[in-house]
PDB file of N, CA, C and O in Angstrom:
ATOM      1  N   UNK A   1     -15.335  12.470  -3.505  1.00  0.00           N
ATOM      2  CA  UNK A   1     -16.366  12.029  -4.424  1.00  0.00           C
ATOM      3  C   UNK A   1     -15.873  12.032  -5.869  1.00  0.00           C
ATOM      4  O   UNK A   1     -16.548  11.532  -6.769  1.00  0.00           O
ATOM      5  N   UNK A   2     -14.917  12.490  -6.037  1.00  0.00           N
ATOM      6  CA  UNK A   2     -14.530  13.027  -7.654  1.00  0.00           C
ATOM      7  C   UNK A   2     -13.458  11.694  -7.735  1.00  0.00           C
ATOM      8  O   UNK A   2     -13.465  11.292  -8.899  1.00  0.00           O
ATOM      9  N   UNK A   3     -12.922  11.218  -7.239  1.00  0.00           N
ATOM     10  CA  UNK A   3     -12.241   9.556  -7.331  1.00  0.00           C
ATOM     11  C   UNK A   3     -13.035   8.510  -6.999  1.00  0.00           C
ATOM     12  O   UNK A   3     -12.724   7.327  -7.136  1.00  0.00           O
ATOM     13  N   UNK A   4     -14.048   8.924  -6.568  1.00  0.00           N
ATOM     14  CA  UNK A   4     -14.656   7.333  -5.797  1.00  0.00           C
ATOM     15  C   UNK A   4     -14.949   6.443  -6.928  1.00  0.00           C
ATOM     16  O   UNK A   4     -15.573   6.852  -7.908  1.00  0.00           O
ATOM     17  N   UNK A   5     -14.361   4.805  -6.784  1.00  0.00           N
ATOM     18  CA  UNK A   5     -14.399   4.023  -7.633  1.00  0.00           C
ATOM     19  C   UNK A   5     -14.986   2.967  -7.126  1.00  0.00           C
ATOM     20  O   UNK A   5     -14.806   2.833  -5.916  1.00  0.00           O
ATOM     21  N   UNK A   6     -16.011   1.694  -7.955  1.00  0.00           N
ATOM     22  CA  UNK A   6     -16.680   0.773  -7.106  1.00  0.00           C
ATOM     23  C   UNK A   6     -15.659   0.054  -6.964  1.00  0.00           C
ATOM     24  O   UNK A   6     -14.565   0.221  -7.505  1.00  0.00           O
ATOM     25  N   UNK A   7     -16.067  -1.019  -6.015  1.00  0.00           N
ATOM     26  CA  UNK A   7     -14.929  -2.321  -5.972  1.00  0.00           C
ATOM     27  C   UNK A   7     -14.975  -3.224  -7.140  1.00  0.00           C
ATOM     28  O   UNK A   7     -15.905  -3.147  -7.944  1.00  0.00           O
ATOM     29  N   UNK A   8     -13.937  -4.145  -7.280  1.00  0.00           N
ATOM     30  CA  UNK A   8     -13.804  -4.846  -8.710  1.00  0.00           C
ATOM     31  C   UNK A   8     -14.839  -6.050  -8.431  1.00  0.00           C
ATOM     32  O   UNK A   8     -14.641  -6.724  -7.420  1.00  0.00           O
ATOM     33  N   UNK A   9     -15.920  -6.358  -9.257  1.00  0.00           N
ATOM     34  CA  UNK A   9     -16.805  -7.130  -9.347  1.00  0.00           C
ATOM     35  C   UNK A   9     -16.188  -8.633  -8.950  1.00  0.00           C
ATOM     36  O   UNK A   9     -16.902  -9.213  -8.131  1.00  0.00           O
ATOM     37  N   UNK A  10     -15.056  -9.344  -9.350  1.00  0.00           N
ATOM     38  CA  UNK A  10     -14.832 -10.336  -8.641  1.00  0.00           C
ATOM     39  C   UNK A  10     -13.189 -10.194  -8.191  1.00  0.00           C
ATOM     40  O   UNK A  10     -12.362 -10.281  -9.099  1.00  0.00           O
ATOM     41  N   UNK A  11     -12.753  -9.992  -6.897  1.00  0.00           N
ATOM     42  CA  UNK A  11     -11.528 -10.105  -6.003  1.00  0.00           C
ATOM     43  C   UNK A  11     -10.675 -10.494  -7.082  1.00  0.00           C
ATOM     44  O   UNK A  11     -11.066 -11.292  -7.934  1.00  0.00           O
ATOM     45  N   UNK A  12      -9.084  -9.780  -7.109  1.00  0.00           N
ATOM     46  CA  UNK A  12      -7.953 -10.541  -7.617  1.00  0.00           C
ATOM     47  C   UNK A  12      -7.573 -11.630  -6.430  1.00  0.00           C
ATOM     48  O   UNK A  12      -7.354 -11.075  -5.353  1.00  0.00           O
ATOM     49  N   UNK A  13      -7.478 -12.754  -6.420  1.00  0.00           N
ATOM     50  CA  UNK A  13      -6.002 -13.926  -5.737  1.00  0.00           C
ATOM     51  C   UNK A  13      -5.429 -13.359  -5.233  1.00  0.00           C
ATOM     52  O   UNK A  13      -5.477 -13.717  -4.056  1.00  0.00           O
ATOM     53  N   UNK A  14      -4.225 -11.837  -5.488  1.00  0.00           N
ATOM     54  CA  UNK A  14      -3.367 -12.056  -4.909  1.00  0.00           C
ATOM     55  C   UNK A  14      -2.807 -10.835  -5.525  1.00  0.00           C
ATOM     56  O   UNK A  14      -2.434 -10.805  -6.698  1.00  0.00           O
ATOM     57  N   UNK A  15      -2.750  -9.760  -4.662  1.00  0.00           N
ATOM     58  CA  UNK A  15      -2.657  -8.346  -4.347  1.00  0.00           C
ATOM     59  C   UNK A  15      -1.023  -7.887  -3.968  1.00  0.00           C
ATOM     60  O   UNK A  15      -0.812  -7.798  -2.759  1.00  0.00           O
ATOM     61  N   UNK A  16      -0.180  -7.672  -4.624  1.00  0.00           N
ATOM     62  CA  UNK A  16       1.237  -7.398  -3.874  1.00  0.00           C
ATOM     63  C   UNK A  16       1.404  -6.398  -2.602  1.00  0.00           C
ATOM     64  O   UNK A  16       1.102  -5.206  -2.549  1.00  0.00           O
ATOM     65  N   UNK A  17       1.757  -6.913  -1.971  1.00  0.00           N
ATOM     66  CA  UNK A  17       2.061  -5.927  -0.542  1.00  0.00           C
ATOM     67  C   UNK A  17       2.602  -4.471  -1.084  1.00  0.00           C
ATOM     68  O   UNK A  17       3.386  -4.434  -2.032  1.00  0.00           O
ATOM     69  N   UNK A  18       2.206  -3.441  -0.524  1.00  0.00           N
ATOM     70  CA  UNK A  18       2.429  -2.019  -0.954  1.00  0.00           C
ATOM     71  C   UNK A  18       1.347  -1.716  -1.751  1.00  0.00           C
ATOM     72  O   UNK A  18       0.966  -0.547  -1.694  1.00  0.00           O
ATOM     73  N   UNK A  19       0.888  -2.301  -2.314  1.00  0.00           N
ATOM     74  CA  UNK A  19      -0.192  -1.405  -3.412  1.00  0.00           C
ATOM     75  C   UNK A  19      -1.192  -0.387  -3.231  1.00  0.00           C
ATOM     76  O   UNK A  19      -2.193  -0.899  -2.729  1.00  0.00           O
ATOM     77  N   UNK A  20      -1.301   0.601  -3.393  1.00  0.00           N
ATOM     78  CA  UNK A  20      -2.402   1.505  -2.984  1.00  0.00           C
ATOM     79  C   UNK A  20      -3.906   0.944  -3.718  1.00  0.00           C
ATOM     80  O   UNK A  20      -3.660   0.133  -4.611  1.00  0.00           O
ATOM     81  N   UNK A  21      -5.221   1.175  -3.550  1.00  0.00           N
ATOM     82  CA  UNK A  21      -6.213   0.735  -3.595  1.00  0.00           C
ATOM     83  C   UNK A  21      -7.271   1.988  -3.159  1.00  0.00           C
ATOM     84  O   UNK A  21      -7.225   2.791  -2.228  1.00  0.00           O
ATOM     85  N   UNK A  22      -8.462   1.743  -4.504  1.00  0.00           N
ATOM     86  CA  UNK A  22      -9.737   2.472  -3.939  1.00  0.00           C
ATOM     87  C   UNK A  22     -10.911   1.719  -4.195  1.00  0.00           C
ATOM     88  O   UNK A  22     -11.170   0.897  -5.074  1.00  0.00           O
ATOM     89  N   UNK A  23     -11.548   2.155  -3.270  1.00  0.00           N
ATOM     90  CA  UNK A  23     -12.796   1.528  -3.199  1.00  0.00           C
ATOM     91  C   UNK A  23     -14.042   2.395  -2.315  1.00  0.00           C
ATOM     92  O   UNK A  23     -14.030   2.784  -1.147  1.00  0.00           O
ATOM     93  N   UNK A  24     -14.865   2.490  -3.139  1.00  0.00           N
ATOM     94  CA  UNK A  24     -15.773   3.811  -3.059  1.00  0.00           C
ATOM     95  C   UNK A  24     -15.441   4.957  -3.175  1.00  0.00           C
ATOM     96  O   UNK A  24     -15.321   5.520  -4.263  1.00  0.00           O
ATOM     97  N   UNK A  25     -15.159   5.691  -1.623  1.00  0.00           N
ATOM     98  CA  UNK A  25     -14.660   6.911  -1.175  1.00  0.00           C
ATOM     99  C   UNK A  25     -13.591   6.357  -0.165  1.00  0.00           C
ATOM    100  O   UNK A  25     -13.359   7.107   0.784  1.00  0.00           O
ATOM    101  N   UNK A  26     -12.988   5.319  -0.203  1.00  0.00           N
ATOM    102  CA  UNK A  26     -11.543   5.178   0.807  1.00  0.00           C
ATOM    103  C   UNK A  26     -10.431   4.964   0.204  1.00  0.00           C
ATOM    104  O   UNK A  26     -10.795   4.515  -0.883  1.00  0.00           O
ATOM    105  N   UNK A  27      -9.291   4.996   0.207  1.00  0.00           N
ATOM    106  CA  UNK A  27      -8.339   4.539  -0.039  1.00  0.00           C
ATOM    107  C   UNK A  27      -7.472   3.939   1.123  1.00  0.00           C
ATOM    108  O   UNK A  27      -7.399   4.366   2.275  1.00  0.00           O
ATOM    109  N   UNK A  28      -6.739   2.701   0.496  1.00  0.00           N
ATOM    110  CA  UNK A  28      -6.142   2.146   1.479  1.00  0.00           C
ATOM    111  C   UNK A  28      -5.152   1.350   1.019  1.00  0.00           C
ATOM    112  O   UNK A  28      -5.253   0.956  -0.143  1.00  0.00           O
ATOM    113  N   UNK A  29      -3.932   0.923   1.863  1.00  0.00           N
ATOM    114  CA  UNK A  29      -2.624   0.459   1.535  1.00  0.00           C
ATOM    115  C   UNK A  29      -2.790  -1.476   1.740  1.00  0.00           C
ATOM    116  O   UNK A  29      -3.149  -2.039   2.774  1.00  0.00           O
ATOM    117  N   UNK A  30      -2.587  -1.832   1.047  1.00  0.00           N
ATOM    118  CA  UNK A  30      -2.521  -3.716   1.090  1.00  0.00           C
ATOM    119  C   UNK A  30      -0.656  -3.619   1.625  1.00  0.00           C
ATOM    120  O   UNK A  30       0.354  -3.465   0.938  1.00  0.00           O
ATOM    121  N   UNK A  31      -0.868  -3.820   3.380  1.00  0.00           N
ATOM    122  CA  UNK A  31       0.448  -4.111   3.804  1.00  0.00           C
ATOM    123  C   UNK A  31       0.966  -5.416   3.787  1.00  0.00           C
ATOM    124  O   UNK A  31       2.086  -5.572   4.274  1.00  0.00           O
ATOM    125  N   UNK A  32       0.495  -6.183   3.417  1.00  0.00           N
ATOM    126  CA  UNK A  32       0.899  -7.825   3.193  1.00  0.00           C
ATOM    127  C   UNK A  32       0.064  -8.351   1.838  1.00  0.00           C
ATOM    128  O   UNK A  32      -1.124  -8.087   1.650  1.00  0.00           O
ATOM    129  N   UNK A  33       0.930  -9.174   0.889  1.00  0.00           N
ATOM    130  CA  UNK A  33       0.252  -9.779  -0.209  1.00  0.00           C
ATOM    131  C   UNK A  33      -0.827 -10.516   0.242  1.00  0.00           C
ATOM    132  O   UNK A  33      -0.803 -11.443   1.051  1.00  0.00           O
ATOM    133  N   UNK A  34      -1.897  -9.980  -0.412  1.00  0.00           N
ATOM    134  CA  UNK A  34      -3.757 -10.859   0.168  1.00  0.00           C
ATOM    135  C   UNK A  34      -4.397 -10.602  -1.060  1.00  0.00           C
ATOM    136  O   UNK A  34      -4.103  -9.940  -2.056  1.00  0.00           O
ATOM    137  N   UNK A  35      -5.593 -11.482  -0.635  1.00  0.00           N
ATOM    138  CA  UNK A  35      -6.402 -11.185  -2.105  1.00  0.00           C
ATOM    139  C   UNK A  35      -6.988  -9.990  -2.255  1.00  0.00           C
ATOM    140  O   UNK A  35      -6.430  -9.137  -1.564  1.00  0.00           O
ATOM    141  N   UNK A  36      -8.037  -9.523  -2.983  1.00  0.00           N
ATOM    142  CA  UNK A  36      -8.290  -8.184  -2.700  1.00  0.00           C
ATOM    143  C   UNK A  36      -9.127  -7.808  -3.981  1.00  0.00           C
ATOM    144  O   UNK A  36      -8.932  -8.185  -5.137  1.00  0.00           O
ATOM    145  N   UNK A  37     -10.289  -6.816  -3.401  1.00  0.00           N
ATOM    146  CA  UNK A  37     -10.837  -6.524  -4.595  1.00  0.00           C
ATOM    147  C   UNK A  37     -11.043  -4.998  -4.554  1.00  0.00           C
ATOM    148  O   UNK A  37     -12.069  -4.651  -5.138  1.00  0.00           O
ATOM    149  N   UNK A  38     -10.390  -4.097  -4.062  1.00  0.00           N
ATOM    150  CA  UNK A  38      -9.861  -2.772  -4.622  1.00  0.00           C
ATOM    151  C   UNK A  38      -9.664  -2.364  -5.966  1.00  0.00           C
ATOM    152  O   UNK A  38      -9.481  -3.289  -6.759  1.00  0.00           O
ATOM    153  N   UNK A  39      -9.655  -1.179  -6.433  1.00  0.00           N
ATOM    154  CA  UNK A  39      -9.129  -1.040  -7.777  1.00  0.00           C
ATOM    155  C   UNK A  39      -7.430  -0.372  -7.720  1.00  0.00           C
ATOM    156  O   UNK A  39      -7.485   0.723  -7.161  1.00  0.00           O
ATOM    157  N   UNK A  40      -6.503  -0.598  -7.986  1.00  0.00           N
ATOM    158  CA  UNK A  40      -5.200  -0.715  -7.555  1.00  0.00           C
ATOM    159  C   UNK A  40      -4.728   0.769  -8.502  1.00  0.00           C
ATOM    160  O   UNK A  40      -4.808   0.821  -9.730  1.00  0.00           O
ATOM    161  N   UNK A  41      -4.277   1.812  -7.694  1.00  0.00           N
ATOM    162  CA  UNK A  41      -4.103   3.243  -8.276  1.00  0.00           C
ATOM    163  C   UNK A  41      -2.512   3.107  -8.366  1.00  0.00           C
ATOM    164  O   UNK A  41      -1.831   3.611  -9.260  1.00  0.00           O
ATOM    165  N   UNK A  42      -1.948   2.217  -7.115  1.00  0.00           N
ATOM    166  CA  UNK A  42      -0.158   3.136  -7.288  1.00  0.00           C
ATOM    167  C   UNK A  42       0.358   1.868  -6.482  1.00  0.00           C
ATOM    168  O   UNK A  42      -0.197   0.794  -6.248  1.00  0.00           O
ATOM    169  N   UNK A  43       1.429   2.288  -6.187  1.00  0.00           N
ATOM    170  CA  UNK A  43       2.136   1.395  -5.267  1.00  0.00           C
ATOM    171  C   UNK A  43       3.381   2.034  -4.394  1.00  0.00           C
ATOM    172  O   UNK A  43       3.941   2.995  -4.922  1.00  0.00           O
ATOM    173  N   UNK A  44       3.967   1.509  -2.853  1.00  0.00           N
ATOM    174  CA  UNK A  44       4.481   2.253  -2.196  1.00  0.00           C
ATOM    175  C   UNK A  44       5.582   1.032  -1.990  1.00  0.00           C
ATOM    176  O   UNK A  44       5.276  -0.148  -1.819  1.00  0.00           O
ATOM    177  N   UNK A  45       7.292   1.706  -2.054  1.00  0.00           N
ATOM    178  CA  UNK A  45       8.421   0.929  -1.819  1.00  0.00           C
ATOM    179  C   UNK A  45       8.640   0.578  -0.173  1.00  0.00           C
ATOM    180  O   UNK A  45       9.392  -0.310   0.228  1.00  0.00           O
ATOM    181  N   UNK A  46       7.731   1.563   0.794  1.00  0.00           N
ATOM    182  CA  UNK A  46       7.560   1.346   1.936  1.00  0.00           C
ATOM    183  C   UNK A  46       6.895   0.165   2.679  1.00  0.00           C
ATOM    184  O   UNK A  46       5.728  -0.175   2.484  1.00  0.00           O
ATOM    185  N   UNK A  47       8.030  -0.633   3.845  1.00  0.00           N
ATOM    186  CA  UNK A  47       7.090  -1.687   4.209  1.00  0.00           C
ATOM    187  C   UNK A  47       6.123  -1.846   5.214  1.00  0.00           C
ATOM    188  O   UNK A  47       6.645  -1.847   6.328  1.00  0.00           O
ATOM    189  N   UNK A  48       4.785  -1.995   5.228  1.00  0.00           N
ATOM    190  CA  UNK A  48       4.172  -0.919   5.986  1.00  0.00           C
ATOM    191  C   UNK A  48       3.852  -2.127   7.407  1.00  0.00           C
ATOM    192  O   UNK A  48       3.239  -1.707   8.388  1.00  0.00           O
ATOM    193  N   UNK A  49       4.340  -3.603   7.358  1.00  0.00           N
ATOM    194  CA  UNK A  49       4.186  -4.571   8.293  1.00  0.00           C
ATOM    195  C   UNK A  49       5.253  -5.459   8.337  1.00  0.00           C
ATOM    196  O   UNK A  49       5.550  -6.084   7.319  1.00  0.00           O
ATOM    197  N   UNK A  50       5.894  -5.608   9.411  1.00  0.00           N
ATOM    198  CA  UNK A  50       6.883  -6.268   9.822  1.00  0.00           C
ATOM    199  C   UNK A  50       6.921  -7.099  10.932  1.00  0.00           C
ATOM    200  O   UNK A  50       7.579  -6.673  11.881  1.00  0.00           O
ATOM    201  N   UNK A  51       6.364  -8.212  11.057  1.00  0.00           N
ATOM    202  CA  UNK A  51       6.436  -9.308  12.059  1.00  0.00           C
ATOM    203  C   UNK A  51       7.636  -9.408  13.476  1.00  0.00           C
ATOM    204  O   UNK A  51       7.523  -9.722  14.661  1.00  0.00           O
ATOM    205  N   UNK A  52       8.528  -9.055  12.790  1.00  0.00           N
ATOM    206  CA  UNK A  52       9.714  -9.429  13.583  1.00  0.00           C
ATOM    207  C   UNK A  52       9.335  -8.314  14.069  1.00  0.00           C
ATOM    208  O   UNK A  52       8.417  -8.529  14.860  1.00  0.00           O
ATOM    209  N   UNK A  53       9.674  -6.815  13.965  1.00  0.00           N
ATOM    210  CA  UNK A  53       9.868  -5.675  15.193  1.00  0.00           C
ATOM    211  C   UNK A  53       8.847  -5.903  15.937  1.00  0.00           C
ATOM    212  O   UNK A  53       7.949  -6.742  15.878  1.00  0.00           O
ATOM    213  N   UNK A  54       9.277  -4.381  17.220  1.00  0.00           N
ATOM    214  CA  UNK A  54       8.558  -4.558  18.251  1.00  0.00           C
ATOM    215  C   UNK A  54       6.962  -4.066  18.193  1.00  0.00           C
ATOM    216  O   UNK A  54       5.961  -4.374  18.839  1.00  0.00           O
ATOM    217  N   UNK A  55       7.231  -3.148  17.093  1.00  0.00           N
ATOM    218  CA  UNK A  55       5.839  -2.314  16.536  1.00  0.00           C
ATOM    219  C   UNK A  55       6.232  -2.975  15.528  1.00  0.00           C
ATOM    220  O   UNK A  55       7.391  -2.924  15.116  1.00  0.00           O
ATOM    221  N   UNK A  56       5.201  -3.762  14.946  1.00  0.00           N
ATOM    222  CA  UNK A  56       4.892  -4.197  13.629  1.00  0.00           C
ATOM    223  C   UNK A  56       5.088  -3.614  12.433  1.00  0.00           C
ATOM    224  O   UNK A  56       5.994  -3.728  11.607  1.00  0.00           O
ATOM    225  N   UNK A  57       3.496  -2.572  12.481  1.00  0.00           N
ATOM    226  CA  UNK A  57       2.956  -2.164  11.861  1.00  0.00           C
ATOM    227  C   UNK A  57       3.967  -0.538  11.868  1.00  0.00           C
ATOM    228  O   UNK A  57       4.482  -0.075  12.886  1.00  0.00           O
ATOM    229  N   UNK A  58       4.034  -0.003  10.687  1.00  0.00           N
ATOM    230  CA  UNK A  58       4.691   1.023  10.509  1.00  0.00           C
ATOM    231  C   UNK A  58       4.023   2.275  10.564  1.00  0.00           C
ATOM    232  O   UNK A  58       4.695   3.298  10.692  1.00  0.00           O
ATOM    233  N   UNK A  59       2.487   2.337  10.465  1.00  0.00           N
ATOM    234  CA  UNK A  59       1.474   3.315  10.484  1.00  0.00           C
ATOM    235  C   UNK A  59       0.324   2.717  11.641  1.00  0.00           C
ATOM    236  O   UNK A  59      -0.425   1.741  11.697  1.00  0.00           O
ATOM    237  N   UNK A  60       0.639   3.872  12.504  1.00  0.00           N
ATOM    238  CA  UNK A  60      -0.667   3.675  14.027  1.00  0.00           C
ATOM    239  C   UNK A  60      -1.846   4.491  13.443  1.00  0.00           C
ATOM    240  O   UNK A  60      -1.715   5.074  12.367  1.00  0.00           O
ATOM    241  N   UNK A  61      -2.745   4.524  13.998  1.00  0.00           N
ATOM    242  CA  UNK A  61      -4.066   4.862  13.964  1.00  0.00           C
ATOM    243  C   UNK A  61      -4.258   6.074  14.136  1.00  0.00           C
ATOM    244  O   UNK A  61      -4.075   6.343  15.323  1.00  0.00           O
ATOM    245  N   UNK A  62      -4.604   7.161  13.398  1.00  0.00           N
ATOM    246  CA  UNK A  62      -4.641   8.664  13.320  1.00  0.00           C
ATOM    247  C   UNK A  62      -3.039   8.992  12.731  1.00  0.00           C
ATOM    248  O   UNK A  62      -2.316   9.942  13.031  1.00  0.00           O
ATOM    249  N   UNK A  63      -2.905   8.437  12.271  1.00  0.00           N
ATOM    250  CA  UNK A  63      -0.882   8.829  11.459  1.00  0.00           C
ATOM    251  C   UNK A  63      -2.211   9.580  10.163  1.00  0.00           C
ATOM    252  O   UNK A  63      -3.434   9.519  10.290  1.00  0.00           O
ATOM    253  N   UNK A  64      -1.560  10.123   9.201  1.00  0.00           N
ATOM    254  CA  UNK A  64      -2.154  11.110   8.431  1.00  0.00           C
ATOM    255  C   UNK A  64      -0.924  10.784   7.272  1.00  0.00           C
ATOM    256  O   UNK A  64       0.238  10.911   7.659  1.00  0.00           O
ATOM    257  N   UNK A  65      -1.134  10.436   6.097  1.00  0.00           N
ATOM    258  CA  UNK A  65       0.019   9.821   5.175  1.00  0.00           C
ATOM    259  C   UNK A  65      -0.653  10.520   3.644  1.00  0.00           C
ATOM    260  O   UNK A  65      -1.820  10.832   3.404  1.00  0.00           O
ATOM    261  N   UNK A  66       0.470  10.606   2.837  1.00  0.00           N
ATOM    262  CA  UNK A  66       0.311  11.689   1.584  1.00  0.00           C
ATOM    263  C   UNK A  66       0.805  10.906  -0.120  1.00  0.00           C
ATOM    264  O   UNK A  66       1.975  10.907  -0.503  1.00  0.00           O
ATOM    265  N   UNK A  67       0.113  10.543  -0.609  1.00  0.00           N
ATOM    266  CA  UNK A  67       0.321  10.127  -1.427  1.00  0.00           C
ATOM    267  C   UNK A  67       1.395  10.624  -2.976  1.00  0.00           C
ATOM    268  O   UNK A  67       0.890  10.936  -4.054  1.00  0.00           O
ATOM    269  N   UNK A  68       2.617  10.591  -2.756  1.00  0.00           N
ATOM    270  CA  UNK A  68       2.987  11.473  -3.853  1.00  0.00           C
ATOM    271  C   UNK A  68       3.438  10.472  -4.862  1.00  0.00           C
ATOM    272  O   UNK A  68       3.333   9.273  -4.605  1.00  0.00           O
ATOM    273  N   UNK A  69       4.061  10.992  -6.280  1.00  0.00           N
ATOM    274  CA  UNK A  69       4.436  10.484  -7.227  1.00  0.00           C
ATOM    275  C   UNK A  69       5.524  10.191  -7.463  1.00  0.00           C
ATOM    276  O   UNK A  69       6.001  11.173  -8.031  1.00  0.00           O
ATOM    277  N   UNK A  70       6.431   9.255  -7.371  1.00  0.00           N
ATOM    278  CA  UNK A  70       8.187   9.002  -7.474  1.00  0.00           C
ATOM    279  C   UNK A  70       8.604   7.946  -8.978  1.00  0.00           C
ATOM    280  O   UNK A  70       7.623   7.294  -9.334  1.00  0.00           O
ATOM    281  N   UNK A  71       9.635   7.757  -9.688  1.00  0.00           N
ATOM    282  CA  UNK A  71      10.066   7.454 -10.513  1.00  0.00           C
ATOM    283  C   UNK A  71       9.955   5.889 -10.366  1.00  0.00           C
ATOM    284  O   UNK A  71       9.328   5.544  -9.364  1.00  0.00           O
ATOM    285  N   UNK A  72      10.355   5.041 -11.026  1.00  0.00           N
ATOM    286  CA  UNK A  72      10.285   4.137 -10.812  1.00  0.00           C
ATOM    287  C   UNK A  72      11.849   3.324 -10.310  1.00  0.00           C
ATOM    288  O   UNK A  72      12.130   2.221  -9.841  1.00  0.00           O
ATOM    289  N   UNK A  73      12.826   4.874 -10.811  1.00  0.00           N
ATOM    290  CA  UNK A  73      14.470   4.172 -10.094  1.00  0.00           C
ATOM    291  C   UNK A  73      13.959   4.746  -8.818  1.00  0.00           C
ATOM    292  O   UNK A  73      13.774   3.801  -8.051  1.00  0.00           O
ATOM    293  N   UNK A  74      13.679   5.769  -8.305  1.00  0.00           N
ATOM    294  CA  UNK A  74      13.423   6.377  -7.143  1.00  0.00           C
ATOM    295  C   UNK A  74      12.360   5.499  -6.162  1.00  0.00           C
ATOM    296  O   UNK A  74      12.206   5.655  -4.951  1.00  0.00           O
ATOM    297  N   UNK A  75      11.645   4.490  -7.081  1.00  0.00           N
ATOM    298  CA  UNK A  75      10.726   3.300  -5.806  1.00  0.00           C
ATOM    299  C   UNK A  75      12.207   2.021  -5.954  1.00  0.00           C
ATOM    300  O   UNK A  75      12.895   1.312  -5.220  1.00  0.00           O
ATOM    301  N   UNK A  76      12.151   2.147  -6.484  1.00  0.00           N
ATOM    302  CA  UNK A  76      13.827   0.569  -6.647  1.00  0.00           C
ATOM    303  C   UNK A  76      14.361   0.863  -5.287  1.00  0.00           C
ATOM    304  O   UNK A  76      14.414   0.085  -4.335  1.00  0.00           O
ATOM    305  N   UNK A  77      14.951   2.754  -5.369  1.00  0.00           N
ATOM    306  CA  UNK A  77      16.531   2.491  -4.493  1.00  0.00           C
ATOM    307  C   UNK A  77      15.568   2.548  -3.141  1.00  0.00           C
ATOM    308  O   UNK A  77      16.096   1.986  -2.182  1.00  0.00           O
ATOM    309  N   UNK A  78      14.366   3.071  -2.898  1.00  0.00           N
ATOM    310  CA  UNK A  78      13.897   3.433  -1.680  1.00  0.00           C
ATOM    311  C   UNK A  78      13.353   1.908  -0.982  1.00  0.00           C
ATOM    312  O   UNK A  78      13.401   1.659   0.223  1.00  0.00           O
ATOM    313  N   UNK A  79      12.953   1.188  -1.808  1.00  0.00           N
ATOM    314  CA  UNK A  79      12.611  -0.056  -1.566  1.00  0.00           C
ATOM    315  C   UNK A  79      13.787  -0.712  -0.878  1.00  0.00           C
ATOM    316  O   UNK A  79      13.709  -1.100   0.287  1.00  0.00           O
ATOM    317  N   UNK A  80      14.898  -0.833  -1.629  1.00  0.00           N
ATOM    318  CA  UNK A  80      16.208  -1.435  -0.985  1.00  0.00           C
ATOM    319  C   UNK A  80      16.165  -1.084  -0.239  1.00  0.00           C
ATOM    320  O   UNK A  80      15.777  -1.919   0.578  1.00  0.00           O
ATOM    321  N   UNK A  81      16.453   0.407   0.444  1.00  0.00           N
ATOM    322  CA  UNK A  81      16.726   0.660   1.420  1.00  0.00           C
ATOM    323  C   UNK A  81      16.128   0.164   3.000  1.00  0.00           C
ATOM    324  O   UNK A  81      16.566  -0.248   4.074  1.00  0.00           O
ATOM    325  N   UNK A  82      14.693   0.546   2.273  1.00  0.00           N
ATOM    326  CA  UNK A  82      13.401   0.041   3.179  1.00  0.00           C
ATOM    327  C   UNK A  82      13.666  -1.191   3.685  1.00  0.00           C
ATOM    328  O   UNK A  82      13.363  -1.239   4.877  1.00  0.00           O
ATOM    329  N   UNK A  83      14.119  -2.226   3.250  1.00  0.00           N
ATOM    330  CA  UNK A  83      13.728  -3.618   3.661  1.00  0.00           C
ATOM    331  C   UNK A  83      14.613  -3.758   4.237  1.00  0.00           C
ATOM    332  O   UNK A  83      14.515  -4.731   4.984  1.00  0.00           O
ATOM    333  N   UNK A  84      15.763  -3.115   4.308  1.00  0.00           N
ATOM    334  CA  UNK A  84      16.913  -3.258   5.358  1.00  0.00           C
ATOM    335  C   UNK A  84      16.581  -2.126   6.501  1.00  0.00           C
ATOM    336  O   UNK A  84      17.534  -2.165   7.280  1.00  0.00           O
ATOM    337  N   UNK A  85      16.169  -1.694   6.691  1.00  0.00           N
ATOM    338  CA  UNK A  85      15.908  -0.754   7.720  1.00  0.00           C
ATOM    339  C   UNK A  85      14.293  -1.109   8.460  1.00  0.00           C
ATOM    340  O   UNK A  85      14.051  -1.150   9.666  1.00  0.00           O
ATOM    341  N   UNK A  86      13.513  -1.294   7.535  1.00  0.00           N
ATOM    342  CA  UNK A  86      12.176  -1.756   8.403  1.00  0.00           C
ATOM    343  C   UNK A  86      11.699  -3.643   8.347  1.00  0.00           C
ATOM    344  O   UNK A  86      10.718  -4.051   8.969  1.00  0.00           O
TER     345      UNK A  86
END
């Protein structure tokens, strides 16, 4: 209750994949660039949807995930890494 934020009165176009997002009392990850009307808190170098593998999606249903704070060289090199590995 002490973060809950309304949603943004009219949707952005076009939301970059990774972005963290709140809206009310949820928070939630935009795994593919979409439009979106969240209010946009952070962003993650992790790719959380991948078409080609066999599991897509990088987070199943009851996974439990932690939001921490990293540098912005520290989202660069993790990102690289990420997109070659997931």
């Amino acid at each position: 209750e002490e973060i809950a934020t309304p949603r943004k009165e009219s949707p952005r176009s076009s939301i970059p994949k990774g972005s963290v997002g709140i809206a009310g009392m949820q928070t939630g990850v935009y795994p593919i660039e979409t439009p979106g009307g969240w209010q946009l808190i952070g962003r993650t170098p992790l790719t959380l949807f991948n078409p080609k593998k066999d599991s897509p999606s990088l987070l199943q249903a009851g996974d439990r995930i932690r939001f921490v704070s990293i540098s912005e060289t520290e989202y660069e090199a993790q990102n690289e890494v990420d997109e070659d590995e997931y």
